[in-house]
C-alpha positions in Angstrom: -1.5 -9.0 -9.5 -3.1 -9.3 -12.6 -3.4 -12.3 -14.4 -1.0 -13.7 -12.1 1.3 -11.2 -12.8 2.6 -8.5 -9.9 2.5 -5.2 -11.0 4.1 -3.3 -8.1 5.9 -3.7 -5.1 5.7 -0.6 -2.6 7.9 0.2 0.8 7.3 2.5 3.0 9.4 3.8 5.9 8.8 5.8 8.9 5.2 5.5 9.4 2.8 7.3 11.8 -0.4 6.6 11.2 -2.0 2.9 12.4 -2.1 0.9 8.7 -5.5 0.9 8.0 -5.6 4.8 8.1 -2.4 4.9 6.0 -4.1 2.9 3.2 -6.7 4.7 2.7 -5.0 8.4 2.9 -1.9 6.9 0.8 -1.8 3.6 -0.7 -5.3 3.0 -2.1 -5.1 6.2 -4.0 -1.2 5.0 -5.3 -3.0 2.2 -6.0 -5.8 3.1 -8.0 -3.2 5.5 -9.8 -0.7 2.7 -10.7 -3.9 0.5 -11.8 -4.4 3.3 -14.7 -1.5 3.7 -15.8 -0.9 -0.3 -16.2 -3.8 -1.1 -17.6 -5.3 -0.2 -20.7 -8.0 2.5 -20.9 -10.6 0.4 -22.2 -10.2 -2.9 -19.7 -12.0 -2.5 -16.3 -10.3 -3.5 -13.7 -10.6 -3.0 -9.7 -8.5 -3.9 -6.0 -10.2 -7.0 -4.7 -7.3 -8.0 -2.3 -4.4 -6.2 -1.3 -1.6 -7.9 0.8 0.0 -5.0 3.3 3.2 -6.4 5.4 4.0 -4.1 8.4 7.9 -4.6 10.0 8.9 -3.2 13.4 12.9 -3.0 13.8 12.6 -0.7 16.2 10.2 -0.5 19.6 12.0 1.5 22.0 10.2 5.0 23.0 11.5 7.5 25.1 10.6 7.0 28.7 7.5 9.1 30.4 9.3 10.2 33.9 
């Protein structure tokens, strides 16, 4: 959000890696991205909180026998 406005809303499906490894390999970079291109070139602006949702619909895993 900036000035109480959102500027993006991201979803991402299948994931392997553990969340905190997926933001910073793929989301903080997307982010930091998005942030340019939103914002003009001559305001400074930088990520002081970022809210990450993770959904599980699915648990089962193939049985070790």
């Amino acid at each position: 959000m900036i000035n109480n406005r959102i500027l993006s809303k991201e979803r991402e499906h299948d994931l392997v890696l553990v969340p905190g490894a997926y933001w910073h390999m793929f989301l903080k970079p997307k982010l930091e991205k998005l942030l340019r291109k939103k914002v003009a070139q001559n305001r400074q602006v930088k990520c002081d909180d970022t809210s990450v949702t993770v959904s599980v619909t699915d648990r089962t895993a193939p049985s070790a026998t």
